[in-house]
Structures are given as C-alpha cells and as structure tokens.
C-alpha positions as CSV (number, residue, x, y, z in Angstrom):
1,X,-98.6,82.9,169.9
2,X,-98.6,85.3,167.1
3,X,-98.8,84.9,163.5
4,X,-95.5,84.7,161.4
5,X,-95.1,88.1,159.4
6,X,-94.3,88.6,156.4
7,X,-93.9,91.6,154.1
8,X,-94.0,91.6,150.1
9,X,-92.3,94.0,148.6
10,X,-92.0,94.8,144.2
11,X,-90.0,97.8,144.1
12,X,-87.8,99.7,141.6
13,X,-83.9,99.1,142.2
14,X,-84.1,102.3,144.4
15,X,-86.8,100.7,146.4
16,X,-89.9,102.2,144.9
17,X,-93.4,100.9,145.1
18,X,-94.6,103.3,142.6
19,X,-94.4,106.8,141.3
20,X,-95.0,110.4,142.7
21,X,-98.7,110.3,141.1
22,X,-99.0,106.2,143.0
23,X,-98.8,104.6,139.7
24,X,-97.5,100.9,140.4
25,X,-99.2,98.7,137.7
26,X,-97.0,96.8,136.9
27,X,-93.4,97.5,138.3
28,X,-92.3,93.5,138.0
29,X,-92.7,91.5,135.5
30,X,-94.9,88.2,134.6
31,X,-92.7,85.8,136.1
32,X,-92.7,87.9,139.8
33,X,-96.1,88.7,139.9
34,X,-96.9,84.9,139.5
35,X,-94.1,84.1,142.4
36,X,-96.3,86.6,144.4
37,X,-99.6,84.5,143.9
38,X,-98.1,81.5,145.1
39,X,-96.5,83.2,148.5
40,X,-100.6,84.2,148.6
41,X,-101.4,80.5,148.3
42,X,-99.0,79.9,151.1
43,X,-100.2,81.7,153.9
44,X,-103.6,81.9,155.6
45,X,-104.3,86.0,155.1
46,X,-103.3,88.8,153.2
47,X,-103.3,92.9,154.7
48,X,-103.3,95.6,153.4
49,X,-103.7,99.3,153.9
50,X,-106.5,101.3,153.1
51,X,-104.6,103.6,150.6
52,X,-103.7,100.5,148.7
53,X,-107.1,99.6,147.9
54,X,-108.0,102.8,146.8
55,X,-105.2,103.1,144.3
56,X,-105.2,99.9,143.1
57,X,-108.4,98.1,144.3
58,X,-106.8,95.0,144.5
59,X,-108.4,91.3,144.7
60,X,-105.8,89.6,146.8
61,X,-107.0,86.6,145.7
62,X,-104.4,83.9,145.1
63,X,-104.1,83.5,140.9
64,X,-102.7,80.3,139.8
65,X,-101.6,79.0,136.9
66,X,-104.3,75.2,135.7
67,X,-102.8,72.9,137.7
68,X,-101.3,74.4,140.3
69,X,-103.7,74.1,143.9
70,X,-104.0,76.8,146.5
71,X,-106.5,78.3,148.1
72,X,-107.3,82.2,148.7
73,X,-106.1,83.8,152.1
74,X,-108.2,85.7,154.4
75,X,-108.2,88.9,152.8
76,X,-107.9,92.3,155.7
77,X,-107.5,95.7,154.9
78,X,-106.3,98.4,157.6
79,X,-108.7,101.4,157.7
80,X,-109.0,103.3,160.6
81,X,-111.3,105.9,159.0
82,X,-113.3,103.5,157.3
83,X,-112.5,104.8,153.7
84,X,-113.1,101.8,151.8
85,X,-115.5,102.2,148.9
86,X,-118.6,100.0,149.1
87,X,-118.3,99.0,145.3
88,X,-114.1,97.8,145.6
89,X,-113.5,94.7,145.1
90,X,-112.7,93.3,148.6
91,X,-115.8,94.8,150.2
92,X,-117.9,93.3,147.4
93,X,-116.4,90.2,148.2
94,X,-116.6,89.6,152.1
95,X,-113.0,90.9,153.3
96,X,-112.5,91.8,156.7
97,X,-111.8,95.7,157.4
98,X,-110.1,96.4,160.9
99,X,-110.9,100.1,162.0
100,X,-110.5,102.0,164.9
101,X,-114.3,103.4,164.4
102,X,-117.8,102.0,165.5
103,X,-118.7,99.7,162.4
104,X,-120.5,100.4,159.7
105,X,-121.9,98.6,156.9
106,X,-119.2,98.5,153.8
107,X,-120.2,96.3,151.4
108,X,-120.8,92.8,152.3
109,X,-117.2,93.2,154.4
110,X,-116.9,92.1,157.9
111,X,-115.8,95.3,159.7
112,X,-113.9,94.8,163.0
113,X,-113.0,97.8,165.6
114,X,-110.1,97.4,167.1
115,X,-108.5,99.7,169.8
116,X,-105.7,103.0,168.2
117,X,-102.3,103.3,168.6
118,X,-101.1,106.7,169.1
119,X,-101.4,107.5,165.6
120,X,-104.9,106.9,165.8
121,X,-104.2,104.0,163.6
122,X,-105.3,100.0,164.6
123,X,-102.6,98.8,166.9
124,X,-100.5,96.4,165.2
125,X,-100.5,94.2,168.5
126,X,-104.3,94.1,168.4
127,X,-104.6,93.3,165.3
128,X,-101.8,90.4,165.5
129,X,-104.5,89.2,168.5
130,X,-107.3,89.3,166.6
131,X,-104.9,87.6,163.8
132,X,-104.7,84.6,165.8
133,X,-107.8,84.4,167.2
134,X,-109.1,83.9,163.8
135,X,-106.4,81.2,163.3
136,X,-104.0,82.7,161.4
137,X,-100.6,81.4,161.9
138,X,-99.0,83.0,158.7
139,X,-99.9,86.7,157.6
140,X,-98.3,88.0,154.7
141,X,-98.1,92.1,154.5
142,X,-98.4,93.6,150.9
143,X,-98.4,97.1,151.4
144,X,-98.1,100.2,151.5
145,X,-95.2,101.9,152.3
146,X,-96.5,103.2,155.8
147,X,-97.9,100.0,157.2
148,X,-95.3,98.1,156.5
149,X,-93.4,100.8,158.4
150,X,-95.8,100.1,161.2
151,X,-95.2,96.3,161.4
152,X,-90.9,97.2,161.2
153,X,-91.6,99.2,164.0
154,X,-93.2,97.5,165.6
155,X,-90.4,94.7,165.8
156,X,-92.8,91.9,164.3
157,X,-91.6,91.1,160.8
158,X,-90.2,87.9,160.8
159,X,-88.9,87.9,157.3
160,X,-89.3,89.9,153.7
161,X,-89.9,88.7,150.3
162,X,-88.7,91.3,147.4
163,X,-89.1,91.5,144.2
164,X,-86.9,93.8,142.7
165,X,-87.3,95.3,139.1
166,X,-84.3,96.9,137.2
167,X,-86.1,100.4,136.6
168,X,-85.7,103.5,138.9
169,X,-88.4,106.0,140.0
170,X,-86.5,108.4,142.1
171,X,-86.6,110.4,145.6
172,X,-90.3,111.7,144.7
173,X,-91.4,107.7,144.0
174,X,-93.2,106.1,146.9
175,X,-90.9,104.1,149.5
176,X,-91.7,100.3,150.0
177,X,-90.8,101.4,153.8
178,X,-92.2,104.9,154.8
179,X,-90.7,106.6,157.6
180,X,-88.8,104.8,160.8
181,X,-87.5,107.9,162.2
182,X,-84.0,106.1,163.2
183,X,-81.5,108.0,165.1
184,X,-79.0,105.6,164.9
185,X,-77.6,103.0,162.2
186,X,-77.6,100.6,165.5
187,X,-81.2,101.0,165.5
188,X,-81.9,99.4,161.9
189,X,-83.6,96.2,161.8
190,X,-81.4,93.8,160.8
191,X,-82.5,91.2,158.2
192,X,-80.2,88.2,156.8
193,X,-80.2,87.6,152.8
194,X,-81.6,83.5,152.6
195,X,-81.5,83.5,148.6
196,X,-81.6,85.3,145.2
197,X,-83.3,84.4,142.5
198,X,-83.5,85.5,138.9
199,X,-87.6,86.0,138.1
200,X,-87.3,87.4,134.1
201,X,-86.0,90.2,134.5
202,X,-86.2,91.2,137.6
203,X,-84.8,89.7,141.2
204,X,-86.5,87.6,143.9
205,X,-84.6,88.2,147.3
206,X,-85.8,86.7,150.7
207,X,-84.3,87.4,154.1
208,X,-85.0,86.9,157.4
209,X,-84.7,88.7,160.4
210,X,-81.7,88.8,162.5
C-alpha cells in the first residue's frame, strides 16, 4: 500500500511560491510557518525537488516551539541529475537523494537510483515503492512548483495543505503547481475544502481529494 500524500503549499493570493528571480523567504508569516513545522512533525518524510534546495537550501527539519514533541521526518530530495551541492544542508546531514543516475558520493547523503519516467525524471510510482519500503506511510510534498505537478499528475495526492498570504506576485511569479497541460475543465483534479483557518495574517486551507 502506498504512502498517504500530501502537498504543502505557502503561496501569494494568486498562488505564487515566489517571485520571477525565485525569491520565497518568507511569503507567510510566523504563525504559518510554525503550522508548517508541526505538519513536518506529523508525517514520517518530507520531499523535495532538487531546485528547491538550491534556492533555498532548506533543513526540513521539524522546528518546534520548548514544549511541543515531534520528531524530524525522513528528509528526500528529487534529483535526477544529481545537482545537489555536497556542502547543503541535507547532504551534510544524511538525507536521502533519489536520482535516475549511477550514485555518487554527495555529502554524507544516501543516494538511491531509481528507474525515469519519460521526462527523464524519477518515476513518481518508484519512488512511492521505495517510500514504503522504507516504511513510510505518510509523505508530505513541499515543493516546487513542477513536482508537485508531477505527484497531481500522477493522480496520487491525497490531500493539500495551503497557506495562503494576502500579497500578490503576478503571471511572471513561480506557480505552486507548474504545468498539467489540461485539455479539459473535466480533467481537473478535484479537491474538497475540509477547513479554513486564520494563521496572522494569512489563511490555512486544507482539502482533500474528491
């Protein structure tokens, strides 16, 4: 059985993860960022793409306020051309790296081939297998725009958590969802709004899917 997927989203009110030049530190606000440590507390991994880390060069670590307990996830990062720096932070720090390559040492990361889709890039249904066979039953998605489009397409995303921040980036601002190519409106994906929540300033939506 498959993991449960989730993707996390913190866009502009347009739907923006950052702008034209990728800057996306910070687009929420306190209160949101700290919601999106504990939905890292609650499931066992975290993925990202590799154009996320070297943007951002996140942690993915789990942050929480003194007295709240969680524990870190299992920290993967989507790179089929094996692009991520030695010296970031998750390969300093033992995350694994699914490619479609032969490994090679990056850091003190675990690097994983797995086999290509036709994009070249790590078949989402291979790496939902090797998901599971690491005993992951709950995977949250963080980003970016274009494999998060791969897990929509793919028809796996059970459900979406987004944090929404009243500011707006534009057309040239990089999409939370990159391109579906939809034909059709009937095509869509269909989510269903669970709850809204004020967080500060901005808005904390969850859905799941239809």
């Amino acid at each position: 059985m498959r993991p449960r997927v989730i993707i996390k989203v913190a866009t502009s009110l347009d739907g923006r993860i950052g702008t034209a030049s990728g800057e996306s530190q910070w687009i929420t606000g306190e209160a949101a960022r700290l919601q999106g440590h504990r939905l890292r507390a609650a499931h066992d991994a975290i993925l990202v793409g590799v154009e996320t880390v070297l943007t951002d060069d996140p942690r993915l670590t789990a942050r929480l306020p003194d007295g709240e307990t969680g524990r870190d996830p299992l920290r993967v990062v989507l790179d089929s051309r094996l692009r991520t720096p030695p010296f970031s932070r998750l390969a300093r720090t033992g995350a694994l790296i699914v490619t479609t390559r032969d490994p090679i040492p990056v850091g003190d990361a675990e690097v994983v081939r797995l086999d290509p889709d036709p994009s070249g890039r790590p078949a989402i249904d291979a790496v939902l297998g090797l998901m599971t066979r690491r005993g992951v039953s709950s995977l949250l998605v963080e980003g970016g725009g274009r494999v998060a489009a791969a897990f929509v397409a793919a028809g796996v995303v059970d459900g979406i958590e987004w944090f929404r921040a009243p500011i707006l980036l534009g057309g040239d601002g990089r999409p939370c969802i990159a391109t579906l190519a939809l034909k059709r409106l009937a095509h869509a994906p269909k989510f269903r709004r669970l709850a809204v929540e004020p967080m500060g300033d901005d808005l904390w939506e969850r859905y799941e899917r239809v």
